[in-house]
C-alpha positions in Angstrom: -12.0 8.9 -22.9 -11.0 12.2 -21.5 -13.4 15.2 -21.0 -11.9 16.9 -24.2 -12.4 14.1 -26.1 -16.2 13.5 -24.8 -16.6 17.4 -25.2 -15.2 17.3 -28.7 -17.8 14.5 -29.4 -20.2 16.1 -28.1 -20.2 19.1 -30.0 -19.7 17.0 -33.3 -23.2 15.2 -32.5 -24.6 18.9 -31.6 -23.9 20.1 -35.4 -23.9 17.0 -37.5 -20.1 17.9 -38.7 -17.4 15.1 -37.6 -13.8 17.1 -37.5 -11.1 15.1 -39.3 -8.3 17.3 -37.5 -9.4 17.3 -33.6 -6.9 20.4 -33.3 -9.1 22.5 -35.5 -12.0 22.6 -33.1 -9.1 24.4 -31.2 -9.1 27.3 -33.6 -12.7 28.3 -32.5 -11.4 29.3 -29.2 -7.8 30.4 -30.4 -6.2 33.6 -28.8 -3.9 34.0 -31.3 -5.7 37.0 -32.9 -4.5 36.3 -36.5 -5.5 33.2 -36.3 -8.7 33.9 -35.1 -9.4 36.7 -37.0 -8.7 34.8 -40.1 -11.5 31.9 -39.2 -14.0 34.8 -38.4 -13.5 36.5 -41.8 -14.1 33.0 -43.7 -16.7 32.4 -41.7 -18.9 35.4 -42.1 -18.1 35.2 -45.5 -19.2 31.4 -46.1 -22.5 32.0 -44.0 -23.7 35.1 -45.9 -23.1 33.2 -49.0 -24.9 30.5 -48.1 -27.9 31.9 -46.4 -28.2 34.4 -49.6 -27.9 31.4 -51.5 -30.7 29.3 -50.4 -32.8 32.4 -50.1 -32.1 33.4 -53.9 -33.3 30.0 -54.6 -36.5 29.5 -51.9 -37.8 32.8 -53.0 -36.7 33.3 -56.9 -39.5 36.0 -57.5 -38.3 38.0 -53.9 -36.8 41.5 -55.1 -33.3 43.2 -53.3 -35.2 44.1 -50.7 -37.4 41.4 -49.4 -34.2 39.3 -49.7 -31.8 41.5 -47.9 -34.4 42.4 -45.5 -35.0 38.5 -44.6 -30.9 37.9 -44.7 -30.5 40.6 -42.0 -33.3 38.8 -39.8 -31.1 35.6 -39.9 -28.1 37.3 -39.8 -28.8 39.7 -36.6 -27.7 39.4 -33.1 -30.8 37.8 -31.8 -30.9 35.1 -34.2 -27.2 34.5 -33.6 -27.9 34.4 -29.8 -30.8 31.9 -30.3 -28.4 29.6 -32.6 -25.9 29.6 -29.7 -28.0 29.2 -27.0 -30.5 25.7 -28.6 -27.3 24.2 -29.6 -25.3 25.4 -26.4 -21.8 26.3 -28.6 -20.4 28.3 -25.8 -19.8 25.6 -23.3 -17.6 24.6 -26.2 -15.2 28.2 -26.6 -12.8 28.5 -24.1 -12.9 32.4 -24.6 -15.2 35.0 -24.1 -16.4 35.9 -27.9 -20.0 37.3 -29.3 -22.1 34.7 -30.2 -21.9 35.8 -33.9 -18.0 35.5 -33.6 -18.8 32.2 -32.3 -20.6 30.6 -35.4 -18.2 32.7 -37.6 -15.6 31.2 -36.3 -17.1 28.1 -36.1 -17.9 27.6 -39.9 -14.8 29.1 -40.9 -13.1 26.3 -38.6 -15.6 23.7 -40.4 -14.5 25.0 -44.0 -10.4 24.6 -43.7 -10.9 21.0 -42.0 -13.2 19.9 -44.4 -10.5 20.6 -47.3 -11.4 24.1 -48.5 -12.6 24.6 -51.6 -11.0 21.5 -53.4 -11.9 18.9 -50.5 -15.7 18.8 -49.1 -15.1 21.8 -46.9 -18.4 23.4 -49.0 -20.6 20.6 -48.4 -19.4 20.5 -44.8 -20.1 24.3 -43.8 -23.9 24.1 -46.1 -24.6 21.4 -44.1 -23.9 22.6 -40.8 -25.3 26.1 -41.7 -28.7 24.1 -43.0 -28.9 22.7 -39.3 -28.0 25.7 -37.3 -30.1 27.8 -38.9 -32.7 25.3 -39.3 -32.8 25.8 -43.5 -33.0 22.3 -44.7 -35.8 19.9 -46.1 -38.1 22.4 -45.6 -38.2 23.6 -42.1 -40.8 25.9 -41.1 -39.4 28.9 -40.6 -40.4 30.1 -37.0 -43.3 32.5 -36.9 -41.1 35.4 -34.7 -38.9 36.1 -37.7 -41.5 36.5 -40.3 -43.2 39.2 -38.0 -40.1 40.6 -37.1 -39.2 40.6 -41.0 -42.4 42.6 -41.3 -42.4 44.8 -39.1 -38.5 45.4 -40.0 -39.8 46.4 -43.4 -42.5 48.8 -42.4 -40.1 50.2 -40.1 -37.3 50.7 -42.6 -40.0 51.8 -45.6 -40.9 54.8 -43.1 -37.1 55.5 -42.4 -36.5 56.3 -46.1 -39.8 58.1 -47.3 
């Protein structure tokens, strides 16, 4: 088994996610800027959706603002960084990108080889996004983001009155 391969199986162990196409892992590091751009977009879009989600369904009573204050904390730069870093996804891109363009890229890569919409492309990317982010079966979240999420919304309270 070649170092690709073991790489490749590697990563699939790292994110619970088992790619049907091997070539699609490809896409995460492609320098075709299109093609790139394209997994990005779908990424981003399939995370926000399903971190907004599961916190429209943890928190039903939450109002607008404690929910878009607590998608912003796992949505930031920091928490991206973190997510890239504990699961080590850059030894994994063969291109310099942002950690965020990283897991976007990543999920959007997870959603088209999983079949989309009509295949189990949606089941794939929840699932992977439940174990990056550490969402499922009731993880704790850790106790750095609920501070930061308070003192995000004491900070942002002042900003506006």
């Amino acid at each position: 088994m070649g170092q690709e391969s073991s790489s490749h199986l590697e990563l699939e162990h790292l994110i619970g996610y088992s790619f049907r196409s091997r070539g699609f892992l490809d896409k995460v590091s492609s320098r075709d800027v299109l093609d790139g751009k394209r997994y990005e977009l779908l990424g981003d879009a399939l995370i926000k959706f399903t971190l907004m989600d599961h916190l429209s369904r943890k928190y039903p009573d939450w109002n607008d603002f404690k929910i878009s204050n607590k998608l912003d904390l796992l949505l930031n730069r920091d928490r991206s960084k973190e997510i890239v870093d504990n699961f080590h996804l850059k030894k994994f891109v063969n291109m310099e990108k942002s950690d965020k363009l990283i897991l976007d890229s990543l999920i959007g890569v997870i959603y088209v080889d999983g079949g989309g919409e009509g295949g189990a492309g949606c089941k794939a990317v929840k699932k992977v996004i439940y174990k990056l982010w550490q969402l499922g079966d009731g993880a704790p979240e850790t106790k750095k983001y609920w501070n930061r999420s308070l003192f995000h919304a004491v900070k942002i309270n002042r900003e506006c009155f």
